[in-house]
N, C-alpha and C positions, 0 to 999 in steps of 0.2 A: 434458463436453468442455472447457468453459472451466477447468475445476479442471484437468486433465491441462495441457493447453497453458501455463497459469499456471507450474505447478512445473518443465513440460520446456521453457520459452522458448527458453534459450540451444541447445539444439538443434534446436527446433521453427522457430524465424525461418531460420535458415539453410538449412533442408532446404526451407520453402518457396518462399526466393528461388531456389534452383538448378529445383526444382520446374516454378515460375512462367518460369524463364532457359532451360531444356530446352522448354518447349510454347513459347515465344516465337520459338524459332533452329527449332524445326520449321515452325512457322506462316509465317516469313518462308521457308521453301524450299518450302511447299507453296503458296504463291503464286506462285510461278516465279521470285524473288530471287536473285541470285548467293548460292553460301555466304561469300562472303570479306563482304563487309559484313554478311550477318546474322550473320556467328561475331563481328564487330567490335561489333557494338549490341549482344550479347548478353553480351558479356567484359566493355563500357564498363555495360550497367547489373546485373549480378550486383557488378562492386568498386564504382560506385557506391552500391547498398543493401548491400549488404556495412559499406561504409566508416561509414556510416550507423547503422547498426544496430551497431558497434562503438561509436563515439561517444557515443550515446545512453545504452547500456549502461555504458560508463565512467562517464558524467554521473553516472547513477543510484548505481553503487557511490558515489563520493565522496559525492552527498548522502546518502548512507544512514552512511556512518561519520560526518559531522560530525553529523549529528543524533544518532547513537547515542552521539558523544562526550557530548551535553550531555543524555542521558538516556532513557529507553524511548520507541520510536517506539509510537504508540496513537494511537487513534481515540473521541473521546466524544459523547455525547448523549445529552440528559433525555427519556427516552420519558412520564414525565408529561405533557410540551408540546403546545401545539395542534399538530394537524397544519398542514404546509407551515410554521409560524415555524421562524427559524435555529436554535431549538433544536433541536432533530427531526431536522436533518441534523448526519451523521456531521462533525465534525471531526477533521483529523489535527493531530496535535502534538507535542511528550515528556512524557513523564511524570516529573517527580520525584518519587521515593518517601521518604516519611519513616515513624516507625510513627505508624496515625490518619490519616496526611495526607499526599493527590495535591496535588502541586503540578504544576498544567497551563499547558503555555503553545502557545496554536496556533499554527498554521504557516501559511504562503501557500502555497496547492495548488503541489506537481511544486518547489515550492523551500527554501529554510532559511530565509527571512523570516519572523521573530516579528510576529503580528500582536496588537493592544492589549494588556493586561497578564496576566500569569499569575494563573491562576484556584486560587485552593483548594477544594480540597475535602476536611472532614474527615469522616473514614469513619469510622462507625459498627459495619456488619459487612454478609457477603456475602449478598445476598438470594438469587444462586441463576445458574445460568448458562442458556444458551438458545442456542439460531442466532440470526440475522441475524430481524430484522424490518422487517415496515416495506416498500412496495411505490412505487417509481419510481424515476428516476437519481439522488435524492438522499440517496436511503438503500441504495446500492448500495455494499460493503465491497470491497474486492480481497481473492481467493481466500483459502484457507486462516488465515482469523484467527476467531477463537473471542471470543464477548460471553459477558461478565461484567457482572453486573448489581450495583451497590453500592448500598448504603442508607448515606445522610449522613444529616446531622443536620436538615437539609431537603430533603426526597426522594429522590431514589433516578438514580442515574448510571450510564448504561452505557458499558463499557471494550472498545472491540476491539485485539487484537495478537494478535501470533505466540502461538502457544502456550508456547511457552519464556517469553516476555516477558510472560505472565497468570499463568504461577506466580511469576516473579520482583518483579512488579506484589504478591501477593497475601504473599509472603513479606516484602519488605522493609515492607510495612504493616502487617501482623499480627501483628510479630516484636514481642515486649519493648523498651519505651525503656526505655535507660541509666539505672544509678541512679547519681541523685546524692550 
């Protein structure tokens, strides 16, 4: 259910607020309410959440293209680590890809603030892919992203993204450098 609702959002919010806006304008007349004030609370909070839920969703596109300008949106984490240290939980960030070498820089959750310095990681090669591990809300991925598990040159990193964005992850790394 959360996978469905994930990928069908943009139609799913909106059918619920009219949903939620139709039992509301009913509930106020079956309380014996005039209809003119409940057809008015119920117009005033359907373009309220409406407006809202517009907004929010614009937010979201622009951070998603500025971040995708400065390179693959992704998720890492060293499953070597103790459980519960910050390694262990998912970080978002971008990906630079070079061949050999993620250059990672993370994000501040829900924003495009780069937080302390970009991390490298030189790769060695794919150890293997997998789902989602790992049990509480700190290792909880948003829908549809696929882990990739890499071996560096000191253990082993795992990569979540879009699927489009794990072959484009795994091509621009794995490709031939340039001779010089």
């Amino acid at each position: 259910m959360r996978e469905w609702f994930w990928r069908h959002r943009t139609a799913a919010i909106p059918l619920a607020i009219v949903l939620v806006a139709s039992a509301g304008f009913f509930a106020y007349l079956a309380s014996g309410s005039n209809w003119p004030p409940a057809l008015f609370m119920v117009v005033f909070n359907v373009l309220l959440w409406t407006g809202l839920f517009w907004l929010n969703a614009r937010a979201a596109r622009k951070r998603r293209k500025s971040l995708e300008a400065r390179g693959i949106i992704a998720f890492i984490r060293y499953p070597g680590s103790r459980p519960g240290s910050l390694d262990d939980v998912w970080a978002c960030g971008t990906a630079d890809c070079q061949p050999r070498t993620i250059i990672f820089q993370e994000i501040m959750s829900g924003t495009e603030v780069p937080l302390g310095k970009p991390v490298r990681l030189d790769v060695v090669s794919v150890a293997g892919t997998q789902g989602t591990s790992g049990h509480g809300p700190a290792n909880i991925l948003p829908p549809g992203l696929k882990v990739l598990t890499l071996a560096l040159t000191r253990g082993t990193v795992d990569i979540a993204a879009e699927p489009s964005a794990l072959a484009r992850i795994e091509q621009e790394v794995f490709r031939p450098a340039p001779a010089a």
